[in-house]
N, C-alpha and C positions, 0 to 999 in steps of 0.2 A: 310546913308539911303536916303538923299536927293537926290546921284545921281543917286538911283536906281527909287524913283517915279519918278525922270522926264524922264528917261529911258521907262518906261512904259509909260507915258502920250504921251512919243513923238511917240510909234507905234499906240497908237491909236488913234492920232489927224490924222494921217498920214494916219492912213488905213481907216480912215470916211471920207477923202478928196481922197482918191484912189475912194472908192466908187462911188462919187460925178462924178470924170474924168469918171469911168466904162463907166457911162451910157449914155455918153457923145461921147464915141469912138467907132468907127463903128468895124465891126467884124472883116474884114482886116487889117485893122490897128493894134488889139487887136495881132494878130497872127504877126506881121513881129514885134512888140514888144518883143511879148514868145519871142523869135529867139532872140531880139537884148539884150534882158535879161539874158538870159543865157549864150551868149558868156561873158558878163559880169561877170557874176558870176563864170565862168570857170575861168577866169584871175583873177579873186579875190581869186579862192580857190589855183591859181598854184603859185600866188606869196605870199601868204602865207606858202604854201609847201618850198617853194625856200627858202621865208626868213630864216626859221626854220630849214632847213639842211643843206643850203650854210653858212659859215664863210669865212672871212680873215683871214688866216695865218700871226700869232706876231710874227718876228723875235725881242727877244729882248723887247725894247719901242717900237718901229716901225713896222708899218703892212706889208709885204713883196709883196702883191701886188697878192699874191697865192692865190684859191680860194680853199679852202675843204670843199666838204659833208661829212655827216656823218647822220646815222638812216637809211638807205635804207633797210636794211634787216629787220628791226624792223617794217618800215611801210608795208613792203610788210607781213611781217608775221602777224601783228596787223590786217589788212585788212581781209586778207585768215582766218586768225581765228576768229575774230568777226563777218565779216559774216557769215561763220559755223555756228556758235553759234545763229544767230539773225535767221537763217533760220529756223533751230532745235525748233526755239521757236515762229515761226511765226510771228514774230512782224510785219511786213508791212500788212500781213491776217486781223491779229489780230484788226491791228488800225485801217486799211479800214470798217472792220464791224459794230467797234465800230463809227466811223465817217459816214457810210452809215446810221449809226440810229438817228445820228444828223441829217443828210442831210432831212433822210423821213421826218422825226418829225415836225423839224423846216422850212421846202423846204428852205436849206441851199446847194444848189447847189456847186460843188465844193470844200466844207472845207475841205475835208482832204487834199488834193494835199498842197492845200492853207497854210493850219497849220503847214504840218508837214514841209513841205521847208523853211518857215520864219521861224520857229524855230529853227530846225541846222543851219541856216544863222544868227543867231541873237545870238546864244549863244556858235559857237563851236570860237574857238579863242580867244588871250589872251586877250582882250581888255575886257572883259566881266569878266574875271576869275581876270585880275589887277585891274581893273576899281573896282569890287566888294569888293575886299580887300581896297584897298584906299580910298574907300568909306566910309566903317567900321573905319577905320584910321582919320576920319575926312576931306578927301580930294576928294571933287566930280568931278576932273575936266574930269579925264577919260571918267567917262561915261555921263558927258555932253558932250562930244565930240561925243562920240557911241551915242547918242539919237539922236544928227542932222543927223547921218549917217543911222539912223533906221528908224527915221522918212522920209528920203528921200525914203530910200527900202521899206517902206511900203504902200507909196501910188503909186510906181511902179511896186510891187508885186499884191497890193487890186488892181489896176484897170485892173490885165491883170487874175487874180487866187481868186478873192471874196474876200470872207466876215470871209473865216478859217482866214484868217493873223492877224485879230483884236485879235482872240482869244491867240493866242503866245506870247500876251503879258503877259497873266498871268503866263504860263510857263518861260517865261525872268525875269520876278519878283521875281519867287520862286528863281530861278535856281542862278537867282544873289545874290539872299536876302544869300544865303550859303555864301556867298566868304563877303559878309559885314559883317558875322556874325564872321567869321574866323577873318577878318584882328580885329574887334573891341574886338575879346576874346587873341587876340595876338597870335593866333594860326597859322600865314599866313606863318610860317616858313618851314613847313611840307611840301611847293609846291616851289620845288626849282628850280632855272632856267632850269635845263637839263630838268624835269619832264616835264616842262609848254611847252617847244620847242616841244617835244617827244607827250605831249598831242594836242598841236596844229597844226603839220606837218599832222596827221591823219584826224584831226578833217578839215581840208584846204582838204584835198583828198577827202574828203563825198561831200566837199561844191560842188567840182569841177561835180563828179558826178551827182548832181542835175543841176550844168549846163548844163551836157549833156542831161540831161531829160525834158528840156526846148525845147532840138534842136531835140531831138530823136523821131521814134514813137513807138520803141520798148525801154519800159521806164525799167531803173536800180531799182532795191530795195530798196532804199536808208538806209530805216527805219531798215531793216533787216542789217545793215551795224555801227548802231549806239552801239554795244556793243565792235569794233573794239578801238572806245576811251578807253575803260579802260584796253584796252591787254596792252599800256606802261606804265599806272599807276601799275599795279599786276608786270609787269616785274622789275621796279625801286625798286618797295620794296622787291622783291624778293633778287636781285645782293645786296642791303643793306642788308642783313638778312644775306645771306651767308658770307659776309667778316666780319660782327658781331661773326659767328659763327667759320668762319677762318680768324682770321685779319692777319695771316703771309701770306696770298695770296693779302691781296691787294695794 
């Protein structure tokens, strides 16, 4: 549990010193930032993608020096169909509305963009998802690790996209506080390495597109994109269920 509060403390010690920069950096500046942001976060989400589909081929003990992917059809089908799905149900509409009413309310300029981007940046990938279990386990180093690196994203994020980033912290708290709950009820067994590669190779593709929405002006849906994560969890347990039910096929 400890490394999930410092995990949260560190977005938003992080995003109260972005603030601070905000107001401090001229509008030009703000904008060749956007840009140098987002190629960032492009290469954060493609070698994440990589990691999680690219292996070395083990001849034996020995790693043969081959490189195989694997999950290309899964991502591509994960994507196509959870977007379906997140359009069907409007979620970017939806959250914009709901976010524009924050915006009125509070003249909170900016927070949806703000929220909903540190948020898929802060929670899709496994560091979040091990870090929470090990947490739970007794071992916070994971996400003391993710909190320096959240805390650096977020006052790079809060001083170029507001004051939404602060707010994702509490969504990172929830979202983590599952995976401490899992690993300390011993339940962490349920998310097994193929799952976590499979959830994170998709979850690295959303990241990527939000980079492009840094650089773009015609911006991707991202939000509407977010239901695309659990097409290879329902698929996993699926292929288990079937060889349960036919185990002379598997």
């Amino acid at each position: 549990m400890l490394g999930n509060l410092v995990n949260f403390a560190s977005i938003v010690v992080g995003s109260v010193l972005g603030l601070v920069f905000k107001k401090a950096i001229k509008e030009e500046h703000k904008n060749a930032l956007h840009k140098a942001l987002g190629i960032a976060v492009i290469i954060i989400g493609l070698n994440g993608v990589i990691t999680n589909m690219i292996t070395l081929v083990k001849n034996g003990d020995a790693f043969s020096g081959t490189l195989s992917s694997s999950g290309e059809l899964l991502l591509i089908a994960s994507l196509v169909i959870g977007t379906f799905i997140g359009s069907l149900l409007k979620i970017e509409e939806r959250f914009n509305g709901l976010a524009g009413k924050v915006e009125q309310k509070f003249k909170m300029t900016g927070f949806a963009q703000g929220f909903v981007y540190s948020t898929i940046l802060y929670c899709v990938g496994s560091m979040a998802i091990l870090g929470g279990i090990q947490d739970g386990l007794g071992n916070p180093s994971i996400l003391y690790t993710k909190a320096i690196l959240d805390g650096i994203n977020a006052v790079l994020l809060t001083s170029t996209m507001g004051i939404g980033v602060i707010f994702s912290s509490i969504v990172v708290f929830v979202y983590q506080l599952i995976f401490v709950l899992l690993g300390r009820f011993g339940l962490d067994n349920i998310l097994t390495g193929e799952l976590m590669s499979q959830f994170s190779f998709v979850g690295y593709a959303i990241i990527m597109a939000i980079g492009l929405n840094f650089i773009l002006h015609e911006k991707i849906k991202t939000a509407n994109m977010l239901p695309s994560m659990f097409v290879p969890v329902i698929w996993h347990y699926l292929v288990m269920l079937f060889y349960v039910i036919f185990p002379a096929l598997a």
